[in-house]
Structures are given as structure tokens and as C-alpha cells.
C-alpha positions as a printed NumPy array, in Angstrom:
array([[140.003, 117.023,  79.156],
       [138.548, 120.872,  78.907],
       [139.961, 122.583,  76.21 ],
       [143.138, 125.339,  76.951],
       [142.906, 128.893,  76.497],
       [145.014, 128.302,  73.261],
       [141.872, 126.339,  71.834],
       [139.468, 128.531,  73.208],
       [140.812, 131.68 ,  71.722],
       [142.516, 130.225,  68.373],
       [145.884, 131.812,  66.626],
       [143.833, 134.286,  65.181],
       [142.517, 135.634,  68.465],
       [146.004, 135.304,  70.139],
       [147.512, 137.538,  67.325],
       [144.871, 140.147,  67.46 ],
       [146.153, 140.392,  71.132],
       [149.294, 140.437,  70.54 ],
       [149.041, 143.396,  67.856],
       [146.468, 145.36 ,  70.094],
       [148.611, 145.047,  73.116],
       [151.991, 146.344,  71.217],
       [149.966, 149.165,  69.322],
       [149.624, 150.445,  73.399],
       [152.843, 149.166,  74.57 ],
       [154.33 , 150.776,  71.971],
       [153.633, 154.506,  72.478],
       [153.118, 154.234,  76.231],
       [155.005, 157.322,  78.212],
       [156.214, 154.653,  80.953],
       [157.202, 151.412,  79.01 ],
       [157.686, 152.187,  75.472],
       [161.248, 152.69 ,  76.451],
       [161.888, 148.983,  77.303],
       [160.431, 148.001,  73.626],
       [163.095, 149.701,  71.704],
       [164.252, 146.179,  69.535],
       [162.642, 145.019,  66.516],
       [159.198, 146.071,  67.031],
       [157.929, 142.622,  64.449],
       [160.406, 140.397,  66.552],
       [159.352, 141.381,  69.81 ],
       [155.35 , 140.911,  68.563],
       [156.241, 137.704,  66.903],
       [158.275, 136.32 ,  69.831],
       [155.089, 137.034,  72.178],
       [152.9  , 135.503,  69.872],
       [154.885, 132.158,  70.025],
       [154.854, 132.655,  73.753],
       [151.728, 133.004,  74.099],
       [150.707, 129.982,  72.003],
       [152.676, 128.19 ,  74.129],
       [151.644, 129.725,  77.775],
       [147.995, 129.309,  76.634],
       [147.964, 125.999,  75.872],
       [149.333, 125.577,  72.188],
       [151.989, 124.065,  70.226],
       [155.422, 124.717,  72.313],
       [156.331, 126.634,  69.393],
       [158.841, 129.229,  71.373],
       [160.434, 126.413,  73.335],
       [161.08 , 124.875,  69.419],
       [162.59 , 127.996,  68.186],
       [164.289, 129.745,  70.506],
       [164.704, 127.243,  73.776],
       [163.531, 127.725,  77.21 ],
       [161.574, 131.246,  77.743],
       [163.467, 131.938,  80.896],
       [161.508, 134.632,  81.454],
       [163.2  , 136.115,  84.99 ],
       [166.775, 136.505,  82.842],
       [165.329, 138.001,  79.99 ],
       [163.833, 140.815,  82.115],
       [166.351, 140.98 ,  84.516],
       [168.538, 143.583,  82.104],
       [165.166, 146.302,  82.728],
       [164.219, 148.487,  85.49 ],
       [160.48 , 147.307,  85.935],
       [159.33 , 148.417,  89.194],
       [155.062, 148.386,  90.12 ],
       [154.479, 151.637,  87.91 ],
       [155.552, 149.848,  85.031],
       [153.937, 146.409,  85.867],
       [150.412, 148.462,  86.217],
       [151.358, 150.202,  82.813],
       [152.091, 146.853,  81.177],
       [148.967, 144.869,  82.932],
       [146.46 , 148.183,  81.685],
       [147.884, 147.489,  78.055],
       [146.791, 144.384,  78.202],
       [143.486, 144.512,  79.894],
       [142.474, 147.054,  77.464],
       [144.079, 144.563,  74.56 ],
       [142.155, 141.628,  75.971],
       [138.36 , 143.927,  76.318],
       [139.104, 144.342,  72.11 ],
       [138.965, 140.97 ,  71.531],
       [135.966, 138.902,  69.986],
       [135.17 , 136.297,  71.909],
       [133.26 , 135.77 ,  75.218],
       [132.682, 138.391,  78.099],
       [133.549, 134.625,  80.467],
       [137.078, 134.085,  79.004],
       [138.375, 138.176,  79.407]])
């Protein structure tokens, strides 16, 4: 069996992301609005997602249930502004990261 994204990139990797992609999120004009919780909770919830999406322990499934990911964002006006906002955060996240050009 190939090895998962999780594997390929490692915890360390996958929190790097997660901290470069909230250091943008964060102070972004259009979207820093929806990010107004606990700013550690909200980057240590992603990194359990994450873990999980890529491959990884089901760690968020163990601690907080089921992602449901469509009720969770329901409560927030996201419209295609603020998906291209949220996908540019991470693109430029994912080009800081040390590992191959192939896996970006």
C-alpha cells in the first residue's frame, strides 16, 4: 500500500501548515472575521483534522466525534470571495513547507 499524505508529510510538517496557514488566515481583510474563537483551539482542532483527512491517526473523530464539516460552517457567510481568500492562504502555507516541489 503507498504511503498517505499523513506519512509523507509527518506531524511536524502538518503543524508547520497549520501555523503558516492561521498566521494568514488570521489577519486576512476578508476571512479573519470568521476566526474570531480561540485562535490555539481553532489551530489545534485543524491540526487533528488534518492528521486525520491526510491519512493519520483519526485523532479528531477520538476527541471531538464526527467532523461534520457542512454544519459546522453552515453558521458563516462563505460565499466564492472568501473560498478564494481561504484556498490563497493555504497555497501560500503549503509553497512554505519543506518537503517536495511533487507533493505541493
Amino acid at each position: 500500500m503507498p504511503p498517505t499524505l499523513y506519512e509523507k508529510l509527518g506531524s511536524e510538517n502538518i503543524s508547520r501548515l497549520v501555523d503558516q496557514f492561521y498566521d494568514l488566515v488570521f489577519v486576512h481583510p476578508q476571512i479573519s472575521h470568521l476566526f474570531k474563537t480561540d485562535k490555539e483551539l481553532i489551530k489545534e482542532k485543524q491540526r487533528l483534522f488534518l492528521t486525520q483527512f491526510l491519512g493519520g491517526p483519526a485523532l479528531y473523530s477520538q476527541q471531538y466525534g464526527h467532523p461534520q464539516l457542512r454544519a459546522r460552517h453552515m453558521p458563516h457567510t462563505i460565499g466564492n470571495d472568501e473560498a478564494v481568500a481561504w484556498l490563497a492562504c493555504m497555497s501560500k502555507a503549503i509553497g512554505t513547507l519543506p518537503i517536495d516541489e511533487a507533493l505541493k
